[in-house]
KOLVODREN-29792 format. One record per residue (C-alpha): residue in three letters; z negated, y, x negated. Coordinates in steps of 0.5 Angstrom, whole numbers. Each point is the difference from the previous one (the first is absolute). Example, Ala and Ser with C-alpha at 12.3 -4.5 7.8 and 13.67 -1.06 7.14 Angstrom:
! residues 2
<site residu="ALA" up="-16" north="-9" east="-25"/>
<site residu="SER" up="2" north="7" east="-2"/>
//
This chain:
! residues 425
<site residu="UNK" up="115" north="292" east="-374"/>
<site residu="UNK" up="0" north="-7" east="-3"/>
<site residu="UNK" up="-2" north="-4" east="-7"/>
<site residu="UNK" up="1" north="2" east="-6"/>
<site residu="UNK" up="0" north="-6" east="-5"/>
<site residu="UNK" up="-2" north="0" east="-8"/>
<site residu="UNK" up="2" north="-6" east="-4"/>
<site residu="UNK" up="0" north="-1" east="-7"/>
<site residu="UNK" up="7" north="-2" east="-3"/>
<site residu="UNK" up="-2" north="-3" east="-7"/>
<site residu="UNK" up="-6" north="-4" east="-2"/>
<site residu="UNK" up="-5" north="6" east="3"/>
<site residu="UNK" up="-4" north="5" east="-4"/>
<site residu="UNK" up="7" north="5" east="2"/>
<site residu="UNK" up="-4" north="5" east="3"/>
<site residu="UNK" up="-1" north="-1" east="7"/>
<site residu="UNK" up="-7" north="2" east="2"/>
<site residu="UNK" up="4" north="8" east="-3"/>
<site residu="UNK" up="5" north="0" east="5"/>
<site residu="UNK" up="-4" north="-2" east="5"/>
<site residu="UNK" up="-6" north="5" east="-1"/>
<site residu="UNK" up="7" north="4" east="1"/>
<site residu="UNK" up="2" north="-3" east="7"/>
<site residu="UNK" up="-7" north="1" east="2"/>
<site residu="UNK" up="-1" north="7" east="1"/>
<site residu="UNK" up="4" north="-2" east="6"/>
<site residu="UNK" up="-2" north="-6" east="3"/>
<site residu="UNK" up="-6" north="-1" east="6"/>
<site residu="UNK" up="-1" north="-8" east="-3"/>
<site residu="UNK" up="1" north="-4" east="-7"/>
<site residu="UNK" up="-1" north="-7" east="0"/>
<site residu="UNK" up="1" north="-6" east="-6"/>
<site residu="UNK" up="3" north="-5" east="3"/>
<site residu="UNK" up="-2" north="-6" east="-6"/>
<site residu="UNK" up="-2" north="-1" east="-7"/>
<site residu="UNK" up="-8" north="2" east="-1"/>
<site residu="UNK" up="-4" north="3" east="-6"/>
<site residu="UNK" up="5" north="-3" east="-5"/>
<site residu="UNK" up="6" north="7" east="2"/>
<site residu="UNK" up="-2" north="6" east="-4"/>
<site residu="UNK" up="2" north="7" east="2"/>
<site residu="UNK" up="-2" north="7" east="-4"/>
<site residu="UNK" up="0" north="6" east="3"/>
<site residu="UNK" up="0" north="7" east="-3"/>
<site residu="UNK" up="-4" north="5" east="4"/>
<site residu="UNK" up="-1" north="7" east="-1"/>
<site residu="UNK" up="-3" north="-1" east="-7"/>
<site residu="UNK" up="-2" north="-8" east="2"/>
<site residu="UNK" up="2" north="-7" east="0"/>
<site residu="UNK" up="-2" north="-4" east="6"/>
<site residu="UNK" up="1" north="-7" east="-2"/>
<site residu="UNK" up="2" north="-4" east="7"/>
<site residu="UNK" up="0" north="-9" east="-1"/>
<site residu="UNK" up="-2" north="-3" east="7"/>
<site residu="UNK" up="0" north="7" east="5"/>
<site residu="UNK" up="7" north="4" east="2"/>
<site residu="UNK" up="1" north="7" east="-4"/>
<site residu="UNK" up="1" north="3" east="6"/>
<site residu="UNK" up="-8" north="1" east="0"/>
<site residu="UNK" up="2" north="6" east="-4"/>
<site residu="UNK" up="2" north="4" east="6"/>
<site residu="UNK" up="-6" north="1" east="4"/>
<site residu="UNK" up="4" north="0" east="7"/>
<site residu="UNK" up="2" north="-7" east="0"/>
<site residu="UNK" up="-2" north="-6" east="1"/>
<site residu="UNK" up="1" north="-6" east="-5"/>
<site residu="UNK" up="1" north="-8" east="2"/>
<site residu="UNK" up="-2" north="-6" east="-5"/>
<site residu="UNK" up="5" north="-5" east="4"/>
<site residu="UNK" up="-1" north="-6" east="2"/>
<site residu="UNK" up="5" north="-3" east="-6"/>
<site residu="UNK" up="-5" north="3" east="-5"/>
<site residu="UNK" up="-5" north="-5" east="-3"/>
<site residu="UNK" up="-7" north="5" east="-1"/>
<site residu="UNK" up="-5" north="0" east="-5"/>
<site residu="UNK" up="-7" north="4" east="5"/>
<site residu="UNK" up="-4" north="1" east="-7"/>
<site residu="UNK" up="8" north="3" east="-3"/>
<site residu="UNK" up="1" north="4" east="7"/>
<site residu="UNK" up="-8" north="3" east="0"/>
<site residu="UNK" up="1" north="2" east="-8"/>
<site residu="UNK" up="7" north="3" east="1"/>
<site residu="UNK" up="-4" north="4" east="7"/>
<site residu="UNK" up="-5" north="3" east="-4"/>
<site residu="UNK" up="4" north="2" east="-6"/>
<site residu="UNK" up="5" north="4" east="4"/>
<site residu="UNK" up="-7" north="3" east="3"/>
<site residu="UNK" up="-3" north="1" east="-8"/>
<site residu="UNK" up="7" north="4" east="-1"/>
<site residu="UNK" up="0" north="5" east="7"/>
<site residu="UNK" up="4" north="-4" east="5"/>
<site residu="UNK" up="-1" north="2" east="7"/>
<site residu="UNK" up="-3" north="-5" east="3"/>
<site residu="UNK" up="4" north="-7" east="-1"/>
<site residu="UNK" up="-4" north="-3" east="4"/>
<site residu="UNK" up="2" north="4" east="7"/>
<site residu="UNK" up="7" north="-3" east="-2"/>
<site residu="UNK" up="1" north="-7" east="-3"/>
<site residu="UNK" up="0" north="-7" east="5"/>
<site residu="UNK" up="0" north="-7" east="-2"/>
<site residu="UNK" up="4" north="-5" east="4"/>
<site residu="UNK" up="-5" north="-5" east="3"/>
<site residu="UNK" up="6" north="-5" east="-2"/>
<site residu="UNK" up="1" north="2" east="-7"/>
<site residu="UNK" up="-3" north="-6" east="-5"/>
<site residu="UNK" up="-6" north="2" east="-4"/>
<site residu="UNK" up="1" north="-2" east="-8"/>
<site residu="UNK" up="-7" north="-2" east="-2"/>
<site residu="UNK" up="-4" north="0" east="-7"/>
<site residu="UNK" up="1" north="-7" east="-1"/>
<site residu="UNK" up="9" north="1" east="1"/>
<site residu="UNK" up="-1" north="5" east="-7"/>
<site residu="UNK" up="-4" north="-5" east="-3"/>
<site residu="UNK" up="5" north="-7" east="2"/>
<site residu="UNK" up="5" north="5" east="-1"/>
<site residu="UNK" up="-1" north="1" east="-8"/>
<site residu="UNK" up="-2" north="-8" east="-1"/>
<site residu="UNK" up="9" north="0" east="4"/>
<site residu="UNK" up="1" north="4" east="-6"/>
<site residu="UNK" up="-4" north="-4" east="-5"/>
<site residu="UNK" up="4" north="-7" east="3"/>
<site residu="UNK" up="6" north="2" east="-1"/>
<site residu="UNK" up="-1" north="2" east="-8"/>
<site residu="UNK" up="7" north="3" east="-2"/>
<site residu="UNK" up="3" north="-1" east="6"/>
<site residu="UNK" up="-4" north="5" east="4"/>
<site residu="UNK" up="2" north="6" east="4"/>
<site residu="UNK" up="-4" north="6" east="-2"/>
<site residu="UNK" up="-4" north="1" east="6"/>
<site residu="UNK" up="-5" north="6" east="2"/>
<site residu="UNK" up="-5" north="-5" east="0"/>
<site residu="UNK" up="-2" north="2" east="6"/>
<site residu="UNK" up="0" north="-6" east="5"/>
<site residu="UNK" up="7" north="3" east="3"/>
<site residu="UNK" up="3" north="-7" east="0"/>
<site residu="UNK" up="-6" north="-5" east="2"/>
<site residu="UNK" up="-1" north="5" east="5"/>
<site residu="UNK" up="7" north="-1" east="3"/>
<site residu="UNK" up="0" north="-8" east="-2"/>
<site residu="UNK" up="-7" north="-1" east="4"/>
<site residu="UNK" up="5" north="4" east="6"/>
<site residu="UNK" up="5" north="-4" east="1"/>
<site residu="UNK" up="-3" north="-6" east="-1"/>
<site residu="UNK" up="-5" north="3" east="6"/>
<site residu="UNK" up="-7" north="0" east="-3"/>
<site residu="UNK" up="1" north="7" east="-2"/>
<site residu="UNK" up="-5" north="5" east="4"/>
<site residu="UNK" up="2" north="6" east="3"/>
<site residu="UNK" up="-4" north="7" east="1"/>
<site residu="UNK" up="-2" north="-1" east="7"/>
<site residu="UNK" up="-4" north="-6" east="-2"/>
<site residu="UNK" up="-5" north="3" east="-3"/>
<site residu="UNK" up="-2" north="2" east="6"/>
<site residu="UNK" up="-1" north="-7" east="3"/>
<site residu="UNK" up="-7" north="-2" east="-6"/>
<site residu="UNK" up="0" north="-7" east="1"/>
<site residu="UNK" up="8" north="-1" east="0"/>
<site residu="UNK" up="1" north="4" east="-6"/>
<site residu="UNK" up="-6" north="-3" east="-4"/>
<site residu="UNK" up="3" north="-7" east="3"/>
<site residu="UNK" up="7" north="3" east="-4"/>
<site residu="UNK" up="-3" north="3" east="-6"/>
<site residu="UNK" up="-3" north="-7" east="-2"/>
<site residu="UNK" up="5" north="-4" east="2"/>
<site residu="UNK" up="5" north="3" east="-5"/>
<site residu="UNK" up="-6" north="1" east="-6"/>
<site residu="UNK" up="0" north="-8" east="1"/>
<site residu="UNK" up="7" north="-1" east="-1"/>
<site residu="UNK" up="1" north="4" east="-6"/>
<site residu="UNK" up="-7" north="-3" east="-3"/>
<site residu="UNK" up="4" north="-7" east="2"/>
<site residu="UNK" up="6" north="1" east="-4"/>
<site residu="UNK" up="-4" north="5" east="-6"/>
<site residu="UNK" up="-6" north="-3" east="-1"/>
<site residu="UNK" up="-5" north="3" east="-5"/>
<site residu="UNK" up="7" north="4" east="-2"/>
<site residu="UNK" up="-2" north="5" east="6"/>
<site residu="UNK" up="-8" north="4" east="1"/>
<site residu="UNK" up="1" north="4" east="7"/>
<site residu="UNK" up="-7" north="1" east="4"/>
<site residu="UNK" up="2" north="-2" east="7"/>
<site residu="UNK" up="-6" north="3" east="3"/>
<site residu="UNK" up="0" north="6" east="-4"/>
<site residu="UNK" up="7" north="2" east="3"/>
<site residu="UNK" up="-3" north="-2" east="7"/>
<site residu="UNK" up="-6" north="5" east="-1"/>
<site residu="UNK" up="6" north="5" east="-2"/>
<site residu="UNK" up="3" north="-1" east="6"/>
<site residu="UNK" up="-6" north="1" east="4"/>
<site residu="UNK" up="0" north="7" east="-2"/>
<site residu="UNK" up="7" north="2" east="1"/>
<site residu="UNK" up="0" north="-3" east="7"/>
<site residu="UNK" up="-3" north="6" east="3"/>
<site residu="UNK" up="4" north="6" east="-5"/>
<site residu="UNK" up="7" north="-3" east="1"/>
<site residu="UNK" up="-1" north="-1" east="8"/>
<site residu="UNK" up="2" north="7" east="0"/>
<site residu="UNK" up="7" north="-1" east="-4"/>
<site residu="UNK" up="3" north="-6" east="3"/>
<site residu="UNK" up="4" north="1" east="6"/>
<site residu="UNK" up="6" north="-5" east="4"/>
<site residu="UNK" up="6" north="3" east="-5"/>
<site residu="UNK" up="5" north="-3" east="6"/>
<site residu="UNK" up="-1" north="5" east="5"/>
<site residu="UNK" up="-2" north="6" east="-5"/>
<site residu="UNK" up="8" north="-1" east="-3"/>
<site residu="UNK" up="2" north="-1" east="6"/>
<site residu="UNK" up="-3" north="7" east="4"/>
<site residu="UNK" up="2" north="4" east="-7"/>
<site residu="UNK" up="8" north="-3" east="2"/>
<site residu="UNK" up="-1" north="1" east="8"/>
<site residu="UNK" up="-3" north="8" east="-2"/>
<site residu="UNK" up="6" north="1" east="-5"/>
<site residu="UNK" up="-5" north="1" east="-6"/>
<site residu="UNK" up="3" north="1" east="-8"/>
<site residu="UNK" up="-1" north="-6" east="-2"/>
<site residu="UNK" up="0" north="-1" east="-8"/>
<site residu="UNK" up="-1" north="-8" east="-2"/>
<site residu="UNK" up="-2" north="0" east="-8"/>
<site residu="UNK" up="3" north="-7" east="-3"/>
<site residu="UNK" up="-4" north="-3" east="-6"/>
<site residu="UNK" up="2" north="-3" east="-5"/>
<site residu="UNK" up="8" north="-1" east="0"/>
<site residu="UNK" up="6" north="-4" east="2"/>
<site residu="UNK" up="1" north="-4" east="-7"/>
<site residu="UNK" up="-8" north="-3" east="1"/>
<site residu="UNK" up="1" north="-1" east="7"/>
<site residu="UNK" up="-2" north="-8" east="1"/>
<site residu="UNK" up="8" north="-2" east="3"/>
<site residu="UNK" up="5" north="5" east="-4"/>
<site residu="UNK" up="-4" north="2" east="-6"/>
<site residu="UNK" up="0" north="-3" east="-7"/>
<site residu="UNK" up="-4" north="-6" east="2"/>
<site residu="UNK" up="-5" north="-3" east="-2"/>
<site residu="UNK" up="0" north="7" east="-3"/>
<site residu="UNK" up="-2" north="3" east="7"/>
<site residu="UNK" up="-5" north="2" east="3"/>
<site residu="UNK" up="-3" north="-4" east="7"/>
<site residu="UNK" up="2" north="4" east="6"/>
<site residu="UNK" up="6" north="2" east="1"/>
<site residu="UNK" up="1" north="7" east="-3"/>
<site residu="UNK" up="7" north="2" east="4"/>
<site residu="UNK" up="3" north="2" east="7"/>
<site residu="UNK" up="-2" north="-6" east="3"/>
<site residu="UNK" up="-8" north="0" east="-2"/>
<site residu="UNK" up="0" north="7" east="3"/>
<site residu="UNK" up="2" north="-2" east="7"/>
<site residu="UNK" up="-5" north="-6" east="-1"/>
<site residu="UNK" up="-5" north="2" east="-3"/>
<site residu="UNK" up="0" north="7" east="6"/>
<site residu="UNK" up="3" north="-3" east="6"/>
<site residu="UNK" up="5" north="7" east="-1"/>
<site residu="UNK" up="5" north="0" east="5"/>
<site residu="UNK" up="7" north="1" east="-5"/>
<site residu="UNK" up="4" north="4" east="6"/>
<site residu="UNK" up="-6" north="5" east="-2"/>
<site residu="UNK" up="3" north="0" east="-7"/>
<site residu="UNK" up="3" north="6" east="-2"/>
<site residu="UNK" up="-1" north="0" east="-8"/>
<site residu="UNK" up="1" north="-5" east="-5"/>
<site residu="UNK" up="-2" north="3" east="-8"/>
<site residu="UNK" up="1" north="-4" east="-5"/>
<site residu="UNK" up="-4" north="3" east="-6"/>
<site residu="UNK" up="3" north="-1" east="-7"/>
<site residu="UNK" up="-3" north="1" east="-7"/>
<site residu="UNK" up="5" north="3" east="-4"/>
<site residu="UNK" up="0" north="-5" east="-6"/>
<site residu="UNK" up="-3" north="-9" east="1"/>
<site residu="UNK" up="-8" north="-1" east="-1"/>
<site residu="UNK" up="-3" north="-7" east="3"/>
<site residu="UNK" up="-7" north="-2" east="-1"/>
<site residu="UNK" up="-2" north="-7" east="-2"/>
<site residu="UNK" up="5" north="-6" east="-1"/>
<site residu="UNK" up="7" north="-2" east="2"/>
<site residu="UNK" up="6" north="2" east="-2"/>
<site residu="UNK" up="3" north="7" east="-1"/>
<site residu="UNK" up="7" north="0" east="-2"/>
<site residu="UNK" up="0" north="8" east="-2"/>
<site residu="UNK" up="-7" north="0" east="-4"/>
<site residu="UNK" up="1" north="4" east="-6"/>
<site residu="UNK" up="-5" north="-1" east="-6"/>
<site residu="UNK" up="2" north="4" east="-5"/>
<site residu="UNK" up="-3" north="7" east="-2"/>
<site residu="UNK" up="6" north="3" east="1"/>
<site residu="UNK" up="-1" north="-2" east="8"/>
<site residu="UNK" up="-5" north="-4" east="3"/>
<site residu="UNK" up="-6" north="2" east="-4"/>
<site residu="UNK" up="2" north="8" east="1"/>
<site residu="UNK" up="0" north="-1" east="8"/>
<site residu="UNK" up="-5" north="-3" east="0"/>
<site residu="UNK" up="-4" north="4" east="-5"/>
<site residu="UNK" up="3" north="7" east="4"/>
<site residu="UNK" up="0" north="-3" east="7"/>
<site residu="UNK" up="-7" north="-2" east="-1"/>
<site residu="UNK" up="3" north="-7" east="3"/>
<site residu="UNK" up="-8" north="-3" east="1"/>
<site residu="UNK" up="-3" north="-4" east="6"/>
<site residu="UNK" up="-4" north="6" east="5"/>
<site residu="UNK" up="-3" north="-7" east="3"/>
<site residu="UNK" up="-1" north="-4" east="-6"/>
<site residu="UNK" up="2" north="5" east="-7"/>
<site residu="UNK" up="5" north="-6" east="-2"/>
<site residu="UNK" up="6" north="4" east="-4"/>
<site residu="UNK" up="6" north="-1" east="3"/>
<site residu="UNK" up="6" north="-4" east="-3"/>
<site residu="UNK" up="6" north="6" east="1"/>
<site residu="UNK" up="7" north="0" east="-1"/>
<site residu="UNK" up="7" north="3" east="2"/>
<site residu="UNK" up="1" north="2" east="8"/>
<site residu="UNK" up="3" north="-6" east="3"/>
<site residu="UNK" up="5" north="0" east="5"/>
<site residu="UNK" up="1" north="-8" east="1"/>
<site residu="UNK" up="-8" north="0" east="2"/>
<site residu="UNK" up="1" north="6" east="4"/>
<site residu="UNK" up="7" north="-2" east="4"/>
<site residu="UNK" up="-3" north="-6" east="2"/>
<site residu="UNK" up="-6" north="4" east="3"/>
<site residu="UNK" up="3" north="4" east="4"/>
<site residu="UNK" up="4" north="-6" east="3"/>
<site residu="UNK" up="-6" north="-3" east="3"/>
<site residu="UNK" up="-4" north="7" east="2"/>
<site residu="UNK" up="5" north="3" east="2"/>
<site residu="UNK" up="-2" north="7" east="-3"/>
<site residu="UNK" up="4" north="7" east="4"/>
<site residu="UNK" up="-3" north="4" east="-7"/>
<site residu="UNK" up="-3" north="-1" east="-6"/>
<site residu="UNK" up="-5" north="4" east="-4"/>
<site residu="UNK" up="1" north="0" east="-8"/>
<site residu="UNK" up="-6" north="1" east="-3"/>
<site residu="UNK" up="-2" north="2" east="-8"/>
<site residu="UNK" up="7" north="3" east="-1"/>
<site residu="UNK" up="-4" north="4" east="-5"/>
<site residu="UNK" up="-2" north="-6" east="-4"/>
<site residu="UNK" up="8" north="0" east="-3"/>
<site residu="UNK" up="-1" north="7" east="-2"/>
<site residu="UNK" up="0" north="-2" east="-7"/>
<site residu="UNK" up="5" north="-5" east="0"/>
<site residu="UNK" up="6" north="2" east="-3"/>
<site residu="UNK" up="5" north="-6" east="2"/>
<site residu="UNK" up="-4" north="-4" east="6"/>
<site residu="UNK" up="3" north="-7" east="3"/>
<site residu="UNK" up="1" north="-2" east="6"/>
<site residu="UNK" up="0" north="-8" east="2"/>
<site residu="UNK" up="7" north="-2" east="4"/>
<site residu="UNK" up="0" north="-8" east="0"/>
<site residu="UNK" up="-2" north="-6" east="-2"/>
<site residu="UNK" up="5" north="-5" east="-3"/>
<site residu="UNK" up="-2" north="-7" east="0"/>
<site residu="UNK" up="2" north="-5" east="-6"/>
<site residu="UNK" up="5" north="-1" east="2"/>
<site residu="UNK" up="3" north="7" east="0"/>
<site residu="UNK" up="0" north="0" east="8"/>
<site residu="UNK" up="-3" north="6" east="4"/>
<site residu="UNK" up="-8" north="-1" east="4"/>
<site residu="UNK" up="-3" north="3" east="4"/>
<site residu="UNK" up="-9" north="-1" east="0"/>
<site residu="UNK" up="0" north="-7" east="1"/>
<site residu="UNK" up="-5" north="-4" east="3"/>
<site residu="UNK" up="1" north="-4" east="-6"/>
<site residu="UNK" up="-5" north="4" east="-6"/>
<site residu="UNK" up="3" north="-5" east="-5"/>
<site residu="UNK" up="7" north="3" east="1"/>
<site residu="UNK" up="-3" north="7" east="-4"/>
<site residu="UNK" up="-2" north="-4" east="-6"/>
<site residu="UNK" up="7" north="0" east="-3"/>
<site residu="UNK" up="2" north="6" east="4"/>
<site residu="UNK" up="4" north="5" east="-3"/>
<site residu="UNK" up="-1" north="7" east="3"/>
<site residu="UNK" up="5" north="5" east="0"/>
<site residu="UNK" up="-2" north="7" east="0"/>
<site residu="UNK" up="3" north="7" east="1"/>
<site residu="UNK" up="-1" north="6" east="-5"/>
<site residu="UNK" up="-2" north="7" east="2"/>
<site residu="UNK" up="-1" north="7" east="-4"/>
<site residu="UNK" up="-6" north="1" east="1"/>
<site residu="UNK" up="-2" north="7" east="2"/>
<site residu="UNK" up="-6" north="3" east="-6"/>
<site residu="UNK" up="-3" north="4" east="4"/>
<site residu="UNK" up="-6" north="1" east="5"/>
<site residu="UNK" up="1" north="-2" east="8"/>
<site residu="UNK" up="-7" north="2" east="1"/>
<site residu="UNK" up="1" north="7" east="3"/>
<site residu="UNK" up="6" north="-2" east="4"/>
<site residu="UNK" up="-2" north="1" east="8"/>
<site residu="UNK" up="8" north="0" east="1"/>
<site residu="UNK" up="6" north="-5" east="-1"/>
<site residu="UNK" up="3" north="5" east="-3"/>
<site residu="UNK" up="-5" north="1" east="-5"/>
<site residu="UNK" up="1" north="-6" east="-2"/>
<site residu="UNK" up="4" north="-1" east="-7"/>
<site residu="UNK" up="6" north="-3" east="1"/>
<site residu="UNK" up="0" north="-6" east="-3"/>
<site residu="UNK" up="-6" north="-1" east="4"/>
<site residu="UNK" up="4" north="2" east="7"/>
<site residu="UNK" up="5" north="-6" east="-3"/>
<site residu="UNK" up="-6" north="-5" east="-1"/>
<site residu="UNK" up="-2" north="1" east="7"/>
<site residu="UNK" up="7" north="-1" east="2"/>
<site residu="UNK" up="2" north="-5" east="-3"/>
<site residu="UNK" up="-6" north="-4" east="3"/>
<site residu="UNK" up="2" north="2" east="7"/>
<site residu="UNK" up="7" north="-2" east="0"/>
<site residu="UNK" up="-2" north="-7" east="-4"/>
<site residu="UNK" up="-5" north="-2" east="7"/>
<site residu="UNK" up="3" north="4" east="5"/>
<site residu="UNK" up="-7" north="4" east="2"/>
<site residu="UNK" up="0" north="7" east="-1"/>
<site residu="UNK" up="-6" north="2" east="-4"/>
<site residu="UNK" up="-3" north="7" east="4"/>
<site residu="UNK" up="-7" north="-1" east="-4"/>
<site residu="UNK" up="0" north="1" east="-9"/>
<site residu="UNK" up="-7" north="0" east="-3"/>
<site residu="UNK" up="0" north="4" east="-6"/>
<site residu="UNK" up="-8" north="0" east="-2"/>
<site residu="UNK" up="-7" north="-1" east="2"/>
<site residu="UNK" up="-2" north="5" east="4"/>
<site residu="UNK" up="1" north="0" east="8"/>
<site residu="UNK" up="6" north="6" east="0"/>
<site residu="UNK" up="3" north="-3" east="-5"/>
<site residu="UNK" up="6" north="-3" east="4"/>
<site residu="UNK" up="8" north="1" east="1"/>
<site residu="UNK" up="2" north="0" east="8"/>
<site residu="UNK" up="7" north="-1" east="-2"/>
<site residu="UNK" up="4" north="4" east="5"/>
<site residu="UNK" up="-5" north="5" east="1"/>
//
């Protein structure tokens, strides 16, 4: 059957995990292949928001099985507490149908704790992080200190680590840093036999559910312009959030791909520092998207900074993931506008044309050059047709079509579930 990919295309929050739930009511294996508790997915359900942060949404079918693969950095405590909330809330038994990689990286107490003095650090300079440990867990990785999930299950290697890293961090921190070590050990000392159950070799299970032909749904986290190499560096995150961390962080077979949907809000909002050339603060703009596409964090409840739709930004992710579709989301959150603007390039100082440079400082005096569009004054929310979209909407999404070359088959016009267009139906 093949996999099917979900990406972000912007700076996340584009609504990915809707879409997904979607794709799901097909799909015998979800996996995330990077990112960790830091990504954030709301999903509306027969009258209730279910709130995914580490765990797959496929959890919402009660057919499928679920991976957190081996490029996901996990938090237990997070993975316990978001089990028993989907339980509280009348999940169907998630515990039947969620795996751990034995190889993924665990991000322990004392990452969030370093991670917020990294933040403190940097002062005016720093990144807008979750805080939630996501990149001194990737840092101990790659500098081969980190401890992975199967660890656990060796005592006297992972109490070996565990201090190890503690001690690092006191050395360089100091009285700056207050973590209980042995406090963190106890705790683990009670995971140890409740996560057994959960954490398999994620190489063979990838591997049977391509040589079966399984439906295999890989739900991205985060998005391609936070993505550690081809985002908006510094102002990223720590893995890497496009096409590439998929196949590392899944071991994925990419013959087996059938299926590559970038998901596009219909306007920009980013969270935290870094540059955003479309930003709009101004009432009339910024302040109404933000304010009618309720543009704050699932994860950390930061209002989001919001702006016209930006198709240098997305140009340039679809050249480094390769999208076959697009699914456009939050199109009704234009409904009010009467004129919307759409960002076409940049111009350098120089009047010269640029693309997204790896250069930030290049977009300090950059000049945006945008396109202008009637907007169409009326509501989308009830259009289940391309048709019933209002012309003028039908001409936006078009004109972003023909723009990167991608087709866009999905258009998300409100919260709830059934809320979608599928073009061409």
């Amino acid at each position: 059957m093949g996999a099917t990919i979900v990406l972000g295309s912007q700076w996340g929050d584009e609504g990915k995990g809707k879409l997904v739930d979607i794709l799901t009511e097909s799909a015998d294996l979800v996996a995330r292949a990077q990112g960790g508790n830091n990504a954030g997915h709301t999903i509306s359900h027969n009258g209730k928001s279910y709130h995914f942060h580490l765990l797959p949404s496929g959890l919402m079918n009660p057919k499928c099985i679920n991976l957190i693969g081996t490029g996901v950095v996990v938090h237990i405590p997070s993975f316990f507490k978001e089990l028993a909330e989907l339980e509280a809330q009348g999940l169907e038994k998630p515990r039947e149908r969620i795996f751990i990689s034995d190889r993924a990286h665990l991000s322990l107490n004392v990452h969030a704790l370093v991670d917020g003095l990294e933040e403190v650090e940097l002062g005016g300079n720093s990144i807008g992080t979750t805080k939630r440990g996501i990149g001194p867990t990737y840092s101990t990785k790659a500098a081969r200190s980190g401890i992975r999930v199967g660890d656990i299950f060796h005592k006297e290697l992972f109490d070996r680590k565990i201090r190890e890293i503690a001690r690092a961090y006191k050395l360089r921190y100091g009285d700056l840093l207050t973590y209980d070590v042995d406090r963190d050990i106890a705790k683990f000392d009670k995971y140890r036999e409740e996560l057994a159950p959960f954490v398999v070799d994620a190489v063979p299970l990838i591997a049977s559910a391509e040589a079966s032909n399984s439906r295999i749904l890989i739900e991205g986290a985060n998005a391609l312009m936070l993505d550690l190499d081809f985002g908006s560096y510094p102002y990223v995150t720590s893995s890497n959030t496009g096409l590439g961390g998929i196949f590392t962080g899944l071991a994925l077979n990419p013959r087996k791909v059938t299926s590559i949907i970038g998901v596009v809000k219909a306007y920009t909002t980013r969270v935290g520092g870094g540059p955003f050339p479309s930003e709009d603060e101004t009432e009339e703009c910024g302040v109404k998207l933000q304010e009618v596409g309720r543009e704050w964090g699932v994860t950390t409840g930061r209002r989001r900074r919001c702006g016209w739709l930006d198709l240098v930004v997305l140009k340039y992710s679809c050249q480094i993931n390769h999208y076959t579709e697009l699914n456009i989301t939050k199109l009704d959150v234009l409904d009010g506008f009467s004129k919307i603007k759409i960002a076409v390039g940049y111009k350098d100082e120089q009047g010269t044309d640029m693309g997204w440079p790896a250069d930030l400082s290049r977009l300090d005096n950059c000049q945006v050059t945008y396109h202008e569009m009637d907007g169409w004054n009326t509501p989308t929310t009830e259009a289940r047709k391309y048709s019933d979209l209002p012309k003028q909407a039908q001409e936006y999404v078009e004109y972003i079509e023909k723009f990167t070359g991608v087709p866009v088959n999905y258009i998300g016009v409100g919260a709830s579930r059934d809320a979608v267009v599928v073009k061409g139906l």
